[in-house]
N, C-alpha and C positions, 0 to 999 in steps of 0.2 A: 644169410640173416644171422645164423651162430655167431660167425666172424665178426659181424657188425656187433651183437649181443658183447663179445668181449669187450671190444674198443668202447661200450659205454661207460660212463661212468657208473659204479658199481651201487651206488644210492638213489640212481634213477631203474636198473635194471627190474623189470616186473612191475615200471609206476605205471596209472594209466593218466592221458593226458587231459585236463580238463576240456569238459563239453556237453555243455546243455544242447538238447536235443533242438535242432532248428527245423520245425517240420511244418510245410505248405496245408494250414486247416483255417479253418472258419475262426475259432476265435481264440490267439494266442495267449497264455496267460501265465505261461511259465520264468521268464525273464526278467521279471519285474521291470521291463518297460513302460515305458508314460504311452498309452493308447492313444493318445488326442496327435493326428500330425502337426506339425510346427505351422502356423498362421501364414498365410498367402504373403500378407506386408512384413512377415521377418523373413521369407524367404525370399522375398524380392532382398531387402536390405545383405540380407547374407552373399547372395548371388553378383549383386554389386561390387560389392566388400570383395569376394575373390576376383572380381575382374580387375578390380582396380589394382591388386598385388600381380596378376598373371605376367605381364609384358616385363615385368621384374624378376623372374624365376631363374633367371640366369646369375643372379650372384644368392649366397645365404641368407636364411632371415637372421632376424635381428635374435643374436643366441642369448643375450638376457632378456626378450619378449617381455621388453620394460611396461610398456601400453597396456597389453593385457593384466600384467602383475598388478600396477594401478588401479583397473580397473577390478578385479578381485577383489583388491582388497579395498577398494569403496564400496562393493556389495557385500561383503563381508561386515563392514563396519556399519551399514545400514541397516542390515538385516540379525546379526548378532548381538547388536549395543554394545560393543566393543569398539576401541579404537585398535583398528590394520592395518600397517604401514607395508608398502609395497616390497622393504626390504623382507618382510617376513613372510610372504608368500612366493610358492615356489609351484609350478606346473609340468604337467607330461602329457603322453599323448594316453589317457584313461586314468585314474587314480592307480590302476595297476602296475602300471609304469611308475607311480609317484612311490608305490608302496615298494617297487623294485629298486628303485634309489635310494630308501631308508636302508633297505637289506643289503644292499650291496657297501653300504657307507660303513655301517655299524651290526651288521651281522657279519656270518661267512663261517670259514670253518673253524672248529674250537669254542663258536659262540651258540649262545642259545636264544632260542625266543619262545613266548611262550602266550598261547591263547588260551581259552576258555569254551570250548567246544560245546553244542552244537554251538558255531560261527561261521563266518566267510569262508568259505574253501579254499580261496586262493592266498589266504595268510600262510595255514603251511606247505601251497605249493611252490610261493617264491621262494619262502625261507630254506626250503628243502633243495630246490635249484639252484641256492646261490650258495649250499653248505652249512648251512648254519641247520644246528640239532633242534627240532620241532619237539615240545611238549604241550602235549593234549591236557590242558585246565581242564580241570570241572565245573560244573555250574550246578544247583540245585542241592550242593551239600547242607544237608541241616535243611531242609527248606521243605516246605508240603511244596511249591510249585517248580516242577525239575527243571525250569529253563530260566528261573532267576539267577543274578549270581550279589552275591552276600559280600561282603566289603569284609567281613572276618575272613571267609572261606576265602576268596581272591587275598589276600594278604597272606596269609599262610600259604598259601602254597607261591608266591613270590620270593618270600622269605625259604620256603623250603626249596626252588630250583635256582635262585639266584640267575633270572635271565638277564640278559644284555639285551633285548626287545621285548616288551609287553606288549599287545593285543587286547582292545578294547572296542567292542563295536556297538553304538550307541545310534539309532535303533539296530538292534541288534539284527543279520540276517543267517540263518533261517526265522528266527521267532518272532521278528518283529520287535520285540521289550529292550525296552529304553533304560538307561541306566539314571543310578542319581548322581549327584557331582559328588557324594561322599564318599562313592565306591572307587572315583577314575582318581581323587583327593588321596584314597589311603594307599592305594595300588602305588601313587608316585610316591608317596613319601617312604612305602616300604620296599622299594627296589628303587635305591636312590645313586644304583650303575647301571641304570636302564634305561636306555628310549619308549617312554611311553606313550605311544599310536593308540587317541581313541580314531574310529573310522566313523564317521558319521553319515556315508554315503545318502542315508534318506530322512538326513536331519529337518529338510522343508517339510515332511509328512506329520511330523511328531504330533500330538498333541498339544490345548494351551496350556501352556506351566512346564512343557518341557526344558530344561533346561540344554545349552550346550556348554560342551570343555573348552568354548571360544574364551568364555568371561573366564577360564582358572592359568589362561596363556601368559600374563603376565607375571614376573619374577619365576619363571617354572621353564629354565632353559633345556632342559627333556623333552618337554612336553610337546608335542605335535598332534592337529586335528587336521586329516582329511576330506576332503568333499570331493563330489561328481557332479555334472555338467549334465550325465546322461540321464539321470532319472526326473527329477522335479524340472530341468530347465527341456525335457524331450529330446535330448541331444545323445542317444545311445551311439547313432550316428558318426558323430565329429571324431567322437574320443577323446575328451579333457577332463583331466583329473585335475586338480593342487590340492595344497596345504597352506596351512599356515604355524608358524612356529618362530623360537629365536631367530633372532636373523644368520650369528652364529652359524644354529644348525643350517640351515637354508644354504650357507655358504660351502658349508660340507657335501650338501649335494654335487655343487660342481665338480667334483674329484670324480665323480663316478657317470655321471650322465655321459650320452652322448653328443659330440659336437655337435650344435643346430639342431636338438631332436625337436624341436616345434618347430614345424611348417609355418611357411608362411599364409596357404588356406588354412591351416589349423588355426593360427592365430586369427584369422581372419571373420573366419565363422567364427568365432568364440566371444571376440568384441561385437559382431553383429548382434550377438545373444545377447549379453549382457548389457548392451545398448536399448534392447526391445524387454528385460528382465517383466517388468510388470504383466505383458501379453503373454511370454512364454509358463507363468506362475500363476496366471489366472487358471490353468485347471488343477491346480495343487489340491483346493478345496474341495471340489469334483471329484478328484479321486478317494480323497479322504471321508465323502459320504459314500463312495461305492465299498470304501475300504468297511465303515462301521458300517452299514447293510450287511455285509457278506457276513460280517462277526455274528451279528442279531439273528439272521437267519439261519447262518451253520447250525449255532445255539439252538432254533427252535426244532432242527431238522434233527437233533440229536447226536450229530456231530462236535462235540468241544472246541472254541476256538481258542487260542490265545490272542490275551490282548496284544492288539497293535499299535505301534506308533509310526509304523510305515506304510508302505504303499501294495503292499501284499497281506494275507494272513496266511497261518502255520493253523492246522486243525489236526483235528486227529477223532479216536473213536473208530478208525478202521481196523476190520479183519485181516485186510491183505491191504497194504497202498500199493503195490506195484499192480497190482488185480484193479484196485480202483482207477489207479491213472491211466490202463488201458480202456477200463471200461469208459472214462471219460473220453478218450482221445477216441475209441469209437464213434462218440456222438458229438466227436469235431473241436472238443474243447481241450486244447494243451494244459495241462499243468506243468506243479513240477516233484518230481518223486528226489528227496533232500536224504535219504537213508536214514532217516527216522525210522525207527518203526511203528505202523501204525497212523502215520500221518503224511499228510502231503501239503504243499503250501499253492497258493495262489496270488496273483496279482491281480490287484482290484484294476480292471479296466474303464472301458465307457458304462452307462447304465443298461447300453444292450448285450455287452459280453457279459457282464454280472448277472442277466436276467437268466440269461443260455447255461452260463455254468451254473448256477442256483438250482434251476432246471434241471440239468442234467443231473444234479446232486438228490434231489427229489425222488425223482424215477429209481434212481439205482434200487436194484430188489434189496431186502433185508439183508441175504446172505453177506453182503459188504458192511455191517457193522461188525463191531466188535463187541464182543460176549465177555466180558473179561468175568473170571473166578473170583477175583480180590480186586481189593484195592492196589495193592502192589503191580500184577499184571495191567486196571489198568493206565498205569502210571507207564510201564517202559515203553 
């Protein structure tokens, strides 16, 4: 194992690999997965859909996965109010793929990227595997609420690392908070050698008025938004990511992807979704009442939530969270422990997984809140 320890790459040596805890309980709620399984008539439709590709598996699919790109971006254009042209959308097998073609095109080594942490974890874990130099933004500077981020503060420090990748995630995860378009607006115009990635992975959850970076795509040939497949469409499953952006960029990805990397099931399921879009979207709304319950109640329970624009909340007001996440997963309920201190987040599930972990949040003795001395304390 030494020997192997040498032969690694010496920026990987001592990393740990990411991995949310997948563990067989009563009611999962760590993943931020869509809890409702996918409707009997889209998985008939899905089921079809890969037969009818199967007897053809003998030659490649179609490595511009034209059909699907169209169809993105007719659901993009309906659900955004923007117009998206298929040239501008570009897909992989998760957004994390998608987000590894940005890194690989325009990051690597000698470049930088830079987020705003607490964020996505896996922004600087591709950036890091692919070489390119990770810098940990701030969020909360100047600010009473430490998990905003400020359109001053983000710009300044743009201006002060001078990245070649920006990181933008709108709702934001771990915290859920949503960004305005004035912040993703100043961030591009002040790192104007940058690829700026807002990720909007749980943009269907937002609240009304939330804005997306869909409508700032135009004349902003930087600019790129993300989406997933697996959360509001219930497709944790399939694994499909895209984008949408210049076409330009889009065309840059081909340099790096791999030949065929969409399946022809992958393609396949993913037009059956989008096909069935209004069934699989109908528990968007569902979740979003179990999402503000869980707020209203943490609240009443005296745990602080932050607000969400997603399909999870971020709390906090704990003594220990890693004491609390066990205490919960004793009584069968997963979360998920994000290295916050003091906090732990959860996914709004069905109304019965909500009732259980509420439940279980109740019960807990006192000794699980936190005492905090100051304000200061408890702020970290």
């Amino acid at each position: 194992m030494s020997r192997l320890n040498e032969l690694l790459r010496p920026e990987l040596r001592g990393k740990t690999a990411y991995g949310a805890p997948q563990l067989d309980v009563p009611v999962r709620l760590n993943t931020n997965e869509n809890s409702y399984p996918v409707p009997e008539s889209v998985v008939r439709d899905i089921t079809a859909a890969v037969a009818d590709v199967a007897a053809d598996l003998n030659r490649y699919p179609d490595r511009e996965f034209t059909e699907l790109r169209t169809a993105l971006a007719a659901y993009l254009t309906t659900t955004a109010g923007v117009d998206v042209r298929a040239e501008q959308v570009w897909a992989g097998n998760g957004s994390n793929e998608v987000l590894q073609h940005l890194l690989q095109a325009f990051g690597g080594p000698g470049r930088i990227a830079l987020g705003f942490t607490p964020a996505y974890s896996m922004h600087p874990i591709i950036s890091e595997t692919l070489g390119t130099t990770w810098v940990d933004g701030l969020r909360g500077q100047g600010s009473d609420a430490p998990f905003d981020l400020a359109a001053e503060s983000a710009v300044e420090q743009a201006r002060q690392h001078r990245p070649h990748v920006v990181f933008l995630c709108s709702p934001n995860n771990p915290t859920g908070t949503a960004l305005s378009l004035d912040v993703v607006e100043a961030v591009h115009d002040a790192a104007p050698d940058a690829i700026v990635v807002v990720d909007e992975a749980y943009a269907e959850f937002a609240r009304p008025g939330t804005p997306s970076a869909m409508t700032l795509l135009e004349n902003r040939p930087l600019l790129v938004v993300t989406r997933t497949m697996s959360k509001a469409f219930a497709l944790a499953g399939a694994r499909v990511g895209y984008l949408a952006a210049d076409p330009d960029l889009v065309d840059a990805l081909r340099l790096v992807r791999m030949p065929y990397h969409l399946s022809d099931p992958t393609q396949a399921v993913a037009l059956a979704a989008i096909r069935h879009d209004a069934s699989l979207l109908a528990t968007v709304e569902a979740i979003k009442a179990q999402r503000d319950r869980i707020v209203a109640e943490l609240a009443g329970l005296g745990y602080p939530p932050v607000p969400s624009d997603a399909n999870f909340v971020l709390y906090g007001g704990l003594a220990d969270a890693h004491a609390t996440w066990q205490a919960l997963l004793d009584r069968g309920v997963l979360v998920r422990d994000v290295g916050i201190p003091h906090h732990l987040r959860v996914t709004a599930g069905t109304p019965q997984e909500s009732s259980t972990f509420l439940r279980a949040m109740a019960d807990l003795p006192d000794s699980h809140r936190q005492h905090a001395r100051d304000p200061e304390e408890a702020r970290a």
